[in-house]
LUMKE-356780 format. One record per residue (C-alpha): x, y, z; chain. Coordinates in steps of 0.5 Angstrom, whole numbers, plus 500, padded with zeros to 3 digits. Layout:
! residues N
ATOM   c1   c2   c3  chain
ATOM    X    Y    Z      A
...
***
This chain:
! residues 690
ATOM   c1   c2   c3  chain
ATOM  535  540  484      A
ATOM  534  536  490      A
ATOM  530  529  489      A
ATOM  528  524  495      A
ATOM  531  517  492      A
ATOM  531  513  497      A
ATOM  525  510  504      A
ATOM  527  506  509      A
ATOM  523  505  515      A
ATOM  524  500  520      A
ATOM  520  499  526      A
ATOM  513  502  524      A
ATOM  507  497  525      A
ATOM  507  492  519      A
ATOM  514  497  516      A
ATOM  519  493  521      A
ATOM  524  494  515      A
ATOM  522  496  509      A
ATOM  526  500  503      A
ATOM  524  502  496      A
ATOM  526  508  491      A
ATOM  522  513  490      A
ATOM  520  516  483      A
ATOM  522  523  482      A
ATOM  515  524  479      A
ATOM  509  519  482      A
ATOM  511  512  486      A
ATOM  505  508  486      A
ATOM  503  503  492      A
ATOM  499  496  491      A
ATOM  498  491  495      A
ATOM  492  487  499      A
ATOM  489  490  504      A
ATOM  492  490  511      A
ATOM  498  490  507      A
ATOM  502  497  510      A
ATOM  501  501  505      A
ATOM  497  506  509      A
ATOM  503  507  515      A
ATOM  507  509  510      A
ATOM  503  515  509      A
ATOM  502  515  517      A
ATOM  509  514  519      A
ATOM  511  520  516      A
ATOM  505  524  518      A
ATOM  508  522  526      A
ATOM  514  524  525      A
ATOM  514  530  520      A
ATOM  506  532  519      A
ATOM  500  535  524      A
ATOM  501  528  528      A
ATOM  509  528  529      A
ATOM  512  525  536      A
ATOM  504  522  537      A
ATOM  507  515  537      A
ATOM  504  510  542      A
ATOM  507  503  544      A
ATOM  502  499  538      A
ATOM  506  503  533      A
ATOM  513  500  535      A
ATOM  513  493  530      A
ATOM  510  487  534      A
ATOM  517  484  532      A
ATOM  521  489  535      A
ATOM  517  490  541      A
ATOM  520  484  544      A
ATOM  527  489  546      A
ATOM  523  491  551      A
ATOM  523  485  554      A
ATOM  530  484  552      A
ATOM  532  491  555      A
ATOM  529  490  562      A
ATOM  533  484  563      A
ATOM  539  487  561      A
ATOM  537  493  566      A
ATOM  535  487  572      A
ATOM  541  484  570      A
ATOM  546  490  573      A
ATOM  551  488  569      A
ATOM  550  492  563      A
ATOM  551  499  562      A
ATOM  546  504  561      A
ATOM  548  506  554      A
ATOM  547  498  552      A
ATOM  541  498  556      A
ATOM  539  505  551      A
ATOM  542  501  546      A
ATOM  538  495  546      A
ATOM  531  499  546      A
ATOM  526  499  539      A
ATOM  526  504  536      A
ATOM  522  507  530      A
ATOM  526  510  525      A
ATOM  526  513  517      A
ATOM  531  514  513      A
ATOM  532  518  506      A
ATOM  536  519  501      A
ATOM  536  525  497      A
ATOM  541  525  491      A
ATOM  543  532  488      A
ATOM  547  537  483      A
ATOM  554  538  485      A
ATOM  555  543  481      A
ATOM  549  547  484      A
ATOM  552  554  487      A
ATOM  547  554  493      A
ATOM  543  546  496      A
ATOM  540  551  502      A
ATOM  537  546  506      A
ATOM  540  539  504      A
ATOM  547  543  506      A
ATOM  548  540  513      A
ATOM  546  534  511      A
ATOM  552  534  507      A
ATOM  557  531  512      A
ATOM  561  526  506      A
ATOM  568  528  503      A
ATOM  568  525  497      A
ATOM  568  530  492      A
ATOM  565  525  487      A
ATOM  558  523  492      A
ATOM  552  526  490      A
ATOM  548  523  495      A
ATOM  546  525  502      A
ATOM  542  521  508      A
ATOM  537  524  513      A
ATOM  535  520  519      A
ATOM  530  522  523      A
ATOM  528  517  529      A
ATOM  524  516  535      A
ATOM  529  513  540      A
ATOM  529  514  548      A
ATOM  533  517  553      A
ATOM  539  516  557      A
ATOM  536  519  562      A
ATOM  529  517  563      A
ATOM  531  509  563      A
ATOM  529  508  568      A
ATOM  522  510  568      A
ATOM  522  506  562      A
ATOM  524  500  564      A
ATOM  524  500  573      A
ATOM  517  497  576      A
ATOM  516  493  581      A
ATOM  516  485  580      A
ATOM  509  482  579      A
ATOM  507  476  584      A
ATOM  507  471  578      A
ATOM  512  472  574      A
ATOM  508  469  568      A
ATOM  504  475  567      A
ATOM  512  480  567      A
ATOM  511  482  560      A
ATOM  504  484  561      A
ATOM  505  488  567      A
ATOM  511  490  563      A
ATOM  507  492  557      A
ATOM  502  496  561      A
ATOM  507  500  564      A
ATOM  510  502  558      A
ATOM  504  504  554      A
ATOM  504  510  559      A
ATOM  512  511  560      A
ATOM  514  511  552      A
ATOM  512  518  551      A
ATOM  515  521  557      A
ATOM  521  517  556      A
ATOM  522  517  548      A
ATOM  523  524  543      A
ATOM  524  525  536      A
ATOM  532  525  534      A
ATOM  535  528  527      A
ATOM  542  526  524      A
ATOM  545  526  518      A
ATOM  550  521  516      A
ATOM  555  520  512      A
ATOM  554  515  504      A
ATOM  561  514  505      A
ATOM  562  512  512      A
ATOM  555  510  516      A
ATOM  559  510  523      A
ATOM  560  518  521      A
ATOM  553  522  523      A
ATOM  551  529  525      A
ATOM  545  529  531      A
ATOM  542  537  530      A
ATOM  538  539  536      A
ATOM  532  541  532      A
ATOM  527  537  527      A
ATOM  526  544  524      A
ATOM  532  541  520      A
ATOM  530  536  517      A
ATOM  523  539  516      A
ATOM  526  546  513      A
ATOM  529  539  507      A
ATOM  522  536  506      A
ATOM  517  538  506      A
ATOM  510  532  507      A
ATOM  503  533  505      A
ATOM  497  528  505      A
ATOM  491  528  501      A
ATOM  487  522  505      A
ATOM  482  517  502      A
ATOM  475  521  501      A
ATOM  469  517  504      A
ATOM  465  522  507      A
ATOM  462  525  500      A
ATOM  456  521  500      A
ATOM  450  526  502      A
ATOM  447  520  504      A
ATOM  452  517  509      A
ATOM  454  519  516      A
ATOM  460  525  515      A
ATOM  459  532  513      A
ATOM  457  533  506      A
ATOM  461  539  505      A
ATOM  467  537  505      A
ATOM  470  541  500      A
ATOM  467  548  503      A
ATOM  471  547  509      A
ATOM  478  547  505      A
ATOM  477  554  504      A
ATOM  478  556  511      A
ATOM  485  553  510      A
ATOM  486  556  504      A
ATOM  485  562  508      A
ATOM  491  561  512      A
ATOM  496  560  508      A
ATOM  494  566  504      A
ATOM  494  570  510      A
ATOM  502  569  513      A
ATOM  507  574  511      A
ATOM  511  569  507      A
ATOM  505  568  502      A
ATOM  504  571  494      A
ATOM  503  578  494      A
ATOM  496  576  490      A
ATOM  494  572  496      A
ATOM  495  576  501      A
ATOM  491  582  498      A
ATOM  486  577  497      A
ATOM  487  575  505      A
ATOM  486  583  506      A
ATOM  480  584  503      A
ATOM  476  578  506      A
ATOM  479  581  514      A
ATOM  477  588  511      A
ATOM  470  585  509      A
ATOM  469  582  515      A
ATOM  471  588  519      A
ATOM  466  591  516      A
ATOM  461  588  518      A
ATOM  464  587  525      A
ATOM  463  594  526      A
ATOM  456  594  523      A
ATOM  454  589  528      A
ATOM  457  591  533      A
ATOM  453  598  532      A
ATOM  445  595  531      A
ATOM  446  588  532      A
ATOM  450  589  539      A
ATOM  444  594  541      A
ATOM  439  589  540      A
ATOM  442  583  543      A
ATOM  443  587  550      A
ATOM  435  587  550      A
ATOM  436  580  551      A
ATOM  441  580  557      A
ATOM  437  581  565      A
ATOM  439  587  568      A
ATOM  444  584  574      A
ATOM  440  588  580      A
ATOM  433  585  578      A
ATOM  437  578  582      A
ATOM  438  582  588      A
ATOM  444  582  590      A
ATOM  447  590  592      A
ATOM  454  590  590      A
ATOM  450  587  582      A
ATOM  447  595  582      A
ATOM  452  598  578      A
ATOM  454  593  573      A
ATOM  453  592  566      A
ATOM  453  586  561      A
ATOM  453  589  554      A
ATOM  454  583  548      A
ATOM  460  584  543      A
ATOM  460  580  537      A
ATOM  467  579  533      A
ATOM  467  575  528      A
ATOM  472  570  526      A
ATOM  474  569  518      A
ATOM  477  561  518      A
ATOM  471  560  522      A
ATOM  466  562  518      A
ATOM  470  559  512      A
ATOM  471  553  515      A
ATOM  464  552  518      A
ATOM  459  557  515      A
ATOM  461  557  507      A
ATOM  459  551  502      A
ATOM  461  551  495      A
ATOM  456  551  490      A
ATOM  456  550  483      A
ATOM  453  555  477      A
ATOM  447  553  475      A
ATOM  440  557  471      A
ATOM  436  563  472      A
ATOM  440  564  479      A
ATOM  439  557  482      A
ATOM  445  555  484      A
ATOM  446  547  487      A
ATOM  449  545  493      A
ATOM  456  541  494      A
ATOM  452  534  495      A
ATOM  448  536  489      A
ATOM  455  533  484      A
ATOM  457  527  483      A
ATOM  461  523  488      A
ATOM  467  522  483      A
ATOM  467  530  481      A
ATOM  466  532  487      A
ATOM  472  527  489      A
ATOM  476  529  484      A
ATOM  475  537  486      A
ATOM  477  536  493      A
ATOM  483  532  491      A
ATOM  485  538  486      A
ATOM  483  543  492      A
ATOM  487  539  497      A
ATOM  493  539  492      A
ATOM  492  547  492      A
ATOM  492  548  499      A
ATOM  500  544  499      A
ATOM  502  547  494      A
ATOM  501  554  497      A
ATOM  503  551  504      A
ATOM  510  550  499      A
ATOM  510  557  496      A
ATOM  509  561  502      A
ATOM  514  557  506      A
ATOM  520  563  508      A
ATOM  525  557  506      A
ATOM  522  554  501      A
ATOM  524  546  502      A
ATOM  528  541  498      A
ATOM  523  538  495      A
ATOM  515  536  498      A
ATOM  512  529  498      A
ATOM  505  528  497      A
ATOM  501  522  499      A
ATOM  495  521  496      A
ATOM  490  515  499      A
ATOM  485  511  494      A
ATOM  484  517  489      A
ATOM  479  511  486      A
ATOM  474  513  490      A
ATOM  467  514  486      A
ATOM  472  516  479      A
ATOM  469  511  472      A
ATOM  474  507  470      A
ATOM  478  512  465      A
ATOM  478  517  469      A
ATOM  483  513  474      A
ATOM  487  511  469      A
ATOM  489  517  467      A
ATOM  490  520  474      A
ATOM  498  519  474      A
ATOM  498  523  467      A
ATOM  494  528  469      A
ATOM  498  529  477      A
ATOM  504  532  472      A
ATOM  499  537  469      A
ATOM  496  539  476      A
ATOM  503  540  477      A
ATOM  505  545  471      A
ATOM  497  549  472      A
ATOM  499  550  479      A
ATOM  507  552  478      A
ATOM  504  558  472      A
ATOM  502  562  477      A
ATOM  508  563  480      A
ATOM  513  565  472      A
ATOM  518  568  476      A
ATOM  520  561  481      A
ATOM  522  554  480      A
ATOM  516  548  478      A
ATOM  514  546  484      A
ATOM  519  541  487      A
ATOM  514  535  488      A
ATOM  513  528  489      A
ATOM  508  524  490      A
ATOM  507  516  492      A
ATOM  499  515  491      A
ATOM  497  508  494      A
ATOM  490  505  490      A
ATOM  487  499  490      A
ATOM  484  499  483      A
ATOM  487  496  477      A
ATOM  486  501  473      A
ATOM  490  505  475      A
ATOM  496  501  477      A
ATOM  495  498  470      A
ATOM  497  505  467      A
ATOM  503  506  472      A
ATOM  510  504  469      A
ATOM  512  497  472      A
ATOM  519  501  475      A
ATOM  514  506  478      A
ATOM  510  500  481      A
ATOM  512  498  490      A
ATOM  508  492  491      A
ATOM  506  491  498      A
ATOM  506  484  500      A
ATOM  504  481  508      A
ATOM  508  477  510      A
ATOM  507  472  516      A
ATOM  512  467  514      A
ATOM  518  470  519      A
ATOM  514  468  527      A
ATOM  508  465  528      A
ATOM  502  471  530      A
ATOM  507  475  527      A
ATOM  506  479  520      A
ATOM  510  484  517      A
ATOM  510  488  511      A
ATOM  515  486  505      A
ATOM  516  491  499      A
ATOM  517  489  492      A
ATOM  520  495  489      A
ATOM  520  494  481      A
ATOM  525  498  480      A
ATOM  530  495  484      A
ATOM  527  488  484      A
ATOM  525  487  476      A
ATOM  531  487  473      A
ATOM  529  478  473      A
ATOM  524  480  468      A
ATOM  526  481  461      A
ATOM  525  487  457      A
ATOM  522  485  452      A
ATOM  517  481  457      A
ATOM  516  487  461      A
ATOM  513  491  456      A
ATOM  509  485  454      A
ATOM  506  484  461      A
ATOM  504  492  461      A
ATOM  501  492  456      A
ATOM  497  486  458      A
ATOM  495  488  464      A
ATOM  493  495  462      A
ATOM  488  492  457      A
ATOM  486  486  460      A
ATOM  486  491  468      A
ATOM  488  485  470      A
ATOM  487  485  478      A
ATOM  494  481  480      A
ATOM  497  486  484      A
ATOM  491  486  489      A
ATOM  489  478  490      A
ATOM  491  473  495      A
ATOM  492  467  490      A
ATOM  492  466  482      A
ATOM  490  462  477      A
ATOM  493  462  470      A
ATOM  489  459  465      A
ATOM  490  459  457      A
ATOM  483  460  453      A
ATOM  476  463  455      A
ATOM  473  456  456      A
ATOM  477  455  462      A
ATOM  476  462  464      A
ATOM  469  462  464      A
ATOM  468  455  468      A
ATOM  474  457  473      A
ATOM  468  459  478      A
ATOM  463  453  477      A
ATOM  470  449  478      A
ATOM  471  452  484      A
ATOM  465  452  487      A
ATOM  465  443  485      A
ATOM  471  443  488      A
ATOM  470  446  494      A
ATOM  464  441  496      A
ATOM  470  436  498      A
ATOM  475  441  502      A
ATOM  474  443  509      A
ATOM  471  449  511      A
ATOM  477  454  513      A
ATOM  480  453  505      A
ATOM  475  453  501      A
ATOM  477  457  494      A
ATOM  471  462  495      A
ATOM  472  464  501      A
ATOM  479  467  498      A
ATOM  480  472  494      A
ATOM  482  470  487      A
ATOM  484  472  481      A
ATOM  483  468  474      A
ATOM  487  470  469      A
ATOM  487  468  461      A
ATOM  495  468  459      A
ATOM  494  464  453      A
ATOM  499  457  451      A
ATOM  504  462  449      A
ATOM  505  467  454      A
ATOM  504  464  460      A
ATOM  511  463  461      A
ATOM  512  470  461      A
ATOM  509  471  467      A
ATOM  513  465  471      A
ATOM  519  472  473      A
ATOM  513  476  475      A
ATOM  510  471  480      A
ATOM  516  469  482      A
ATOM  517  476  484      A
ATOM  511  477  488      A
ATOM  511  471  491      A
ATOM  504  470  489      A
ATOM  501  463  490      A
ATOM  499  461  483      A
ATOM  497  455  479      A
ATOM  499  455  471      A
ATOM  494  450  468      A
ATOM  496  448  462      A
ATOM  495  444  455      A
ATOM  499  438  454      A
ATOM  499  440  446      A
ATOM  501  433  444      A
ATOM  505  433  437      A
ATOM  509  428  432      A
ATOM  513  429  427      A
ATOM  509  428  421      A
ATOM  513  430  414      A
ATOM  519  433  418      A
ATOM  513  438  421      A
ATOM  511  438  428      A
ATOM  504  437  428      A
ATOM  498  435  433      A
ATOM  495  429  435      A
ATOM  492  425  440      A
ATOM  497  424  447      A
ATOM  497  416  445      A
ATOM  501  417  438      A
ATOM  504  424  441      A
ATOM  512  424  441      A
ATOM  513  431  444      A
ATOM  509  437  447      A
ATOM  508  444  443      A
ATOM  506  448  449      A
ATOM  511  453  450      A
ATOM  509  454  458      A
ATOM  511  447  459      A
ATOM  518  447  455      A
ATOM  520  453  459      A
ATOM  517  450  466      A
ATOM  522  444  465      A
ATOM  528  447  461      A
ATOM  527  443  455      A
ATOM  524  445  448      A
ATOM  524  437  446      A
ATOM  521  434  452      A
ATOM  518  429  451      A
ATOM  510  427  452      A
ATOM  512  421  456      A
ATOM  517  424  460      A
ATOM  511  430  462      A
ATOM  507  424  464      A
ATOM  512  421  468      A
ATOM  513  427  472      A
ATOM  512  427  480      A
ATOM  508  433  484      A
ATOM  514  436  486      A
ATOM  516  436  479      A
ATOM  511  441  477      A
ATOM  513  445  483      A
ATOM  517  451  484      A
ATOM  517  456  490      A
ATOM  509  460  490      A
ATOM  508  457  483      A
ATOM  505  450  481      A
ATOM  504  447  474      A
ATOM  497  443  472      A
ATOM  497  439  465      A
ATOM  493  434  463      A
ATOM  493  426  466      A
ATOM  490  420  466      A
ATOM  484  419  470      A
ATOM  484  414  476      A
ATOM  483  408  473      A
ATOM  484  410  466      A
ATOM  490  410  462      A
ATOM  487  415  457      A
ATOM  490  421  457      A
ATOM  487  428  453      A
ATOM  491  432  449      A
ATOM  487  439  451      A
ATOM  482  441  456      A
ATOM  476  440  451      A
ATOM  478  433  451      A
ATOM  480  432  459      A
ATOM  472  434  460      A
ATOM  470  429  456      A
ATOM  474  424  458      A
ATOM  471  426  466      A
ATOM  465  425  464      A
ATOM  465  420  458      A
ATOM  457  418  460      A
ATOM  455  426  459      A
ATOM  458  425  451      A
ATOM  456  417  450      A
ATOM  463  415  449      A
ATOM  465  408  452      A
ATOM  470  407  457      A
ATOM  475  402  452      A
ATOM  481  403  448      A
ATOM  478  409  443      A
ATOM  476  412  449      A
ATOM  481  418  448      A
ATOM  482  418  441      A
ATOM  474  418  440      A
ATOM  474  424  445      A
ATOM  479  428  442      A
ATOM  476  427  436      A
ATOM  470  430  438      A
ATOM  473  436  442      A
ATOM  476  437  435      A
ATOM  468  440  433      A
ATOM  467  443  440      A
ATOM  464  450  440      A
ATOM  468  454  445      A
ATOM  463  458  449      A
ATOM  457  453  447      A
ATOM  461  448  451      A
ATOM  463  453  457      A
ATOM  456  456  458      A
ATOM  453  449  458      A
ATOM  458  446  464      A
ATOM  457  453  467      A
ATOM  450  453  468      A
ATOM  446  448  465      A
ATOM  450  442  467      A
ATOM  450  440  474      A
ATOM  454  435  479      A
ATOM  460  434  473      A
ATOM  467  431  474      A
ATOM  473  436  473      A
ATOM  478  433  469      A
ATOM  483  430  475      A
ATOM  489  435  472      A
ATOM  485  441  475      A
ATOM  482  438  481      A
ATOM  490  436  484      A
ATOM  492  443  481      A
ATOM  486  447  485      A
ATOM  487  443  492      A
ATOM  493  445  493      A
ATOM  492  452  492      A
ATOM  487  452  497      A
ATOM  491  451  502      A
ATOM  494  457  506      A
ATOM  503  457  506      A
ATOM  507  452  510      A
ATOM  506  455  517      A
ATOM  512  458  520      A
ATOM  516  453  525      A
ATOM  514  455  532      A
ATOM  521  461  535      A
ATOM  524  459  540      A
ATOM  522  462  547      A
ATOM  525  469  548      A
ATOM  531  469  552      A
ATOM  533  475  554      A
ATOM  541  477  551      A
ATOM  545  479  556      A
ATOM  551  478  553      A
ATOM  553  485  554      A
ATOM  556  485  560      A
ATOM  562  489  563      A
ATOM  562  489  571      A
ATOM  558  494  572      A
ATOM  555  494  578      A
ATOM  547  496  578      A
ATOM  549  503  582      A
ATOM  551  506  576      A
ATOM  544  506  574      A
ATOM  543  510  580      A
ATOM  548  516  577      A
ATOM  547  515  569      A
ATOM  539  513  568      A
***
């Protein structure tokens, strides 16, 4: 048995260097948008799929793009030898790692790969790269000086948008688990391509009838169908099916070639009737041959059985049975390109785009279940060969189906823009790898969590943690007050998002989870003041509170006994650490009350609204009240009704500093060639190498 383990891609777009482990089932991907997951599936469509060597100069990351720059001048230089000039190049690149069984009398296609001499390893590494040529350096990287040589990166730019693909190839090497400096270069991709095998399912946009695109998408899947039933290596049953279309369509050829042709002749001029002499003997006669994949792929809808003979169009389903349908027909042509191939590969990775589109929330929360059981249908077909060696990644945007994947099958994709100014480049949090910061026990309670709630935290720029409903509810009222005083670049609707409700004794179980995002999140919590009252820990107003029963404040300071006191004396840098920052209750400006919960802190911003005086009761007189307070009355009143309220001071700081973007990233240092790698070498040498 041969699985995939292991991806490393570097180079490729947002993917400058990204790894993560690949499940031997289904990976899923998430992430915000522009976040890099559809290069992934893109990468490897360029090196193993339909489009492999069609790279451009834009698919080299923007960061790796400057040893462009680097390389010509180590090549001006004329003291560097050619090789470090090929060195110095970018170069675009994947890397993987299979494991296998040792004791397996016949690994087929992963043999070469095996290079190692440890009898104990049971991995192997493939790479496969796309690199220039020792030869073509100096087509790559020779052009004439520009007049100013400001604009040498440009004109050096414009020239390589043409040079890279004549001057670059695809390159395969095996190398060594055990000693990365011991590879193997084979001269074909053929010999990677005979070990795995790619296939992409893409995003399905164009089903909507009422919408640009060809609405019979799923008819034109026949003519692919077709071709893979008919190559010699497919299943006896599909070829004999592939047989008797090519027969039906012969049939009909020579009928139409007898009566049809006969009439179409009537249609043509006769050649002599424009008068040139040397026409008189020649003769048109039409001939009409048919091409089965044509009229498969062009002329066949699919319909669906209806009534008395009247059968519906394919636009005539629903967009989610239809998307459904074609992603089912999809992974029917795979698997008969993976049946029909003469040296079946080591294993076949699958990706699927969005599968979400146009599915009801149910349907999508089960469709990693239900990839495993598509798995077994199709593999029933062929009893006497092994299941179907497949694995898939499927990248998605809903929370449904993200929140039913298990956490060690979750790949976060996050943008990163924090390395290079106007640079960005994908970051990738591989829970299977990276999660072990989170405990068990945690771990279950957060899937649980997320798949009850379909919490939306894998795909929101920012988060709020709040602890009941009423803050929830208000959250977007709240947000809308406070962006009335914050510039127009960091207003928080302008943003995306996401409130969460964790409740005062699990909020601090999501701290690892945010830390391991790295996501900007604010924790706003209740100060939950308590005295010793009988030996018993019971609550009160924050003027008689001795210490805080509030187990998110208590993880958030390392202290079970932290005192009420000691929260208040804390400064903002104290309620801060990494992505994350904690609000809890404080003192008004130019008030010394303090509440206890926010029911009590809204009635203390707003102590008019509730006819309570500013003076030394003020705070136990507000708790008092909050005490009776109708949670969801209170909260749909200050959503709706009320307008123009003070948010309690608390959750006015805590907000204004989530509004703002991450600390910009220092200016880098201008580019300087490094050309330390010299030898002497005269530039002739060039001449003779390059």
């Amino acid at each position: 048995m041969i699985k995939l383990t292991n991806i490393c891609v570097e180079g490729f777009r947002l993917l400058e260097l990204i790894e993560l482990a690949i499940e031997a089932e289904t990976t899923v991907v998430v992430g915000r948008n522009n976040s890099g997951k559809t290069s992934l599936a893109e990468v490897f469509e360029k090196f193993l799929g339909e489009q492999s060597g069609k790279f451009r100069l834009e698919d080299f990351s923007a960061a790796v793009r400057e040893k462009f720059i680097t390389a010509k001048a180590l090549r001006t230089g004329g003291k560097s030898t050619p090789q470090q000039v090929l060195d110095a190049l970018p170069v675009i690149s994947i890397t993987l790692t299979f494991s296998y069984d040792q004791n397996s009398p016949d690994l087929g296609p992963l043999s070469p790969f095996i290079i190692d001499l440890d009898p104990s390893c049971t991995s192997a590494i493939a790479r496969v790269e796309y690199s220039a040529i020792l030869a073509n350096v100096a087509a790559l990287l020779d052009i004439p000086a520009p007049e100013d040589e400001s604009t040498a990166n440009e004109a050096l730019f414009r020239h390589l948008r043409e040079a890279v693909p004549n001057a670059y190839t695809i390159k395969t090497f095996a190398i060594d688990p055990t000693d990365d400096s011991n590879r193997r270069e084979f001269d074909k991709l053929s010999t990677l391509t005979a070990l795995i095998q790619t296939g992409l399912v893409k995003a399905q946009r164009t089903l909507d009838h009422g919408k640009r695109g060809d609405p019979n998408v799923i008819g034109k899947l026949l003519g692919k169908l077709f071709r893979t039933a008919n190559t010699l290596t497919a299943s006896p049953g599909d070829q004999k099916i592939a047989d008797a279309l090519k027969e039906s369509v012969a049939q009909l050829e020579q009928d139409m070639q007898g009566d049809f042709d006969t009439r179409l002749k009537e249609l043509l001029p006769a050649l002599n009737s424009f008068g040139f002499p040397s026409l008189n003997d020649t003769e048109l006669r039409p001939q009409t041959n048919i091409d089965i994949e044509s009229i498969l792929t062009d002329n066949t809808s699919i319909l669906y059985t209806g009534t008395d003979g009247v059968h519906l169009p394919e636009g005539y389903n629903g967009l989610g049975t239809r998307n459904l349908i074609y992603i089912l027909l999809q992974l029917e042509a795979l698997h008969k390109v993976y049946r029909s191939t003469p040296t079946r590969p080591g294993t076949h990775l699958v990706f699927i785009e969005e599968p979400e589109a146009h599915l009801h929330p149910q349907m999508q929360e089960v469709f990693i279940a239900q990839l495993n059981e598509a798995i077994a249908t199709l593999s029933k077909k062929y009893p006497d060969q092994p299941v179907w060696q497949v694995q898939f990644v499927v990248s998605t945007h809903s929370s449904h189906l993200a929140n039913a994947a298990q956490f060690d099958a979750i790949r976060y994709f996050l943008n990163d823009a924090t390395t290079t100014a106007g640079i960005r480049r994908t970051k990738v949090k591989d829970f299977r790898k990276g999660g072990e910061a989170i405990d068990p026990k945690d771990r279950e309670f957060l899937q649980q969590y997320m798949t009850l709630t379909k919490c939306d935290l894998y795909f929101a720029d920012k988060v709020i943690l709040v602890e009941g409903a009423t803050e929830k509810i208000l959250m977007p009222r709240i947000l809308k007050l406070v962006d009335q005083t914050l510039p127009e670049e960091t207003k928080l609707c302008r943003q995306y998002i996401t409130t969460i409700e964790a409740g005062g004794a699990h909020a601090q179980i999501f701290y690892p989870l945010l830390d391991f995002l790295e996501l900007k999140t604010l924790v706003i919590s209740d100060i939950d003041a308590v005295r010793l009252i009988d030996g018993k820990r019971k609550k009160c107003p924050c003027a008689e509170a001795e210490f805080t029963s509030n187990g998110a404040l208590k993880t958030w300071f390392d202290n079970k006994d932290i005192s009420v006191a000691a929260l208040l004396a804390k400064k903002d840098g104290d309620k801060i650490k990494k992505f994350v920052r904690i609000a809890y209750q404080v003192p008004e400006d130019d008030s010394t009350h303090c509440a206890r919960s926010y029911e009590d802190a809204l009635i203390l911003a707003n102590l008019t609204r509730f006819a309570i005086a500013d003076d030394g009761e003020a705070a136990k007189n507000a708790w008092e009240l909050a005490q009776g307070f109708g949670k969801s009355e209170e909260a749909i009143r200050f959503a709706i009704i009320e307008a123009d309220w003070n948010i309690p001071k608390y959750i006015r700081q805590g907000l204004v500093w989530l509004s703002d973007p991450p600390p910009p990233p220092e200016a880098p240092p201008p580019i300087v060639p490094d050309i330390s790698l010299t030898t002497g070498t005269p530039a002739e040498e060039y001449a003779m190498e390059a």
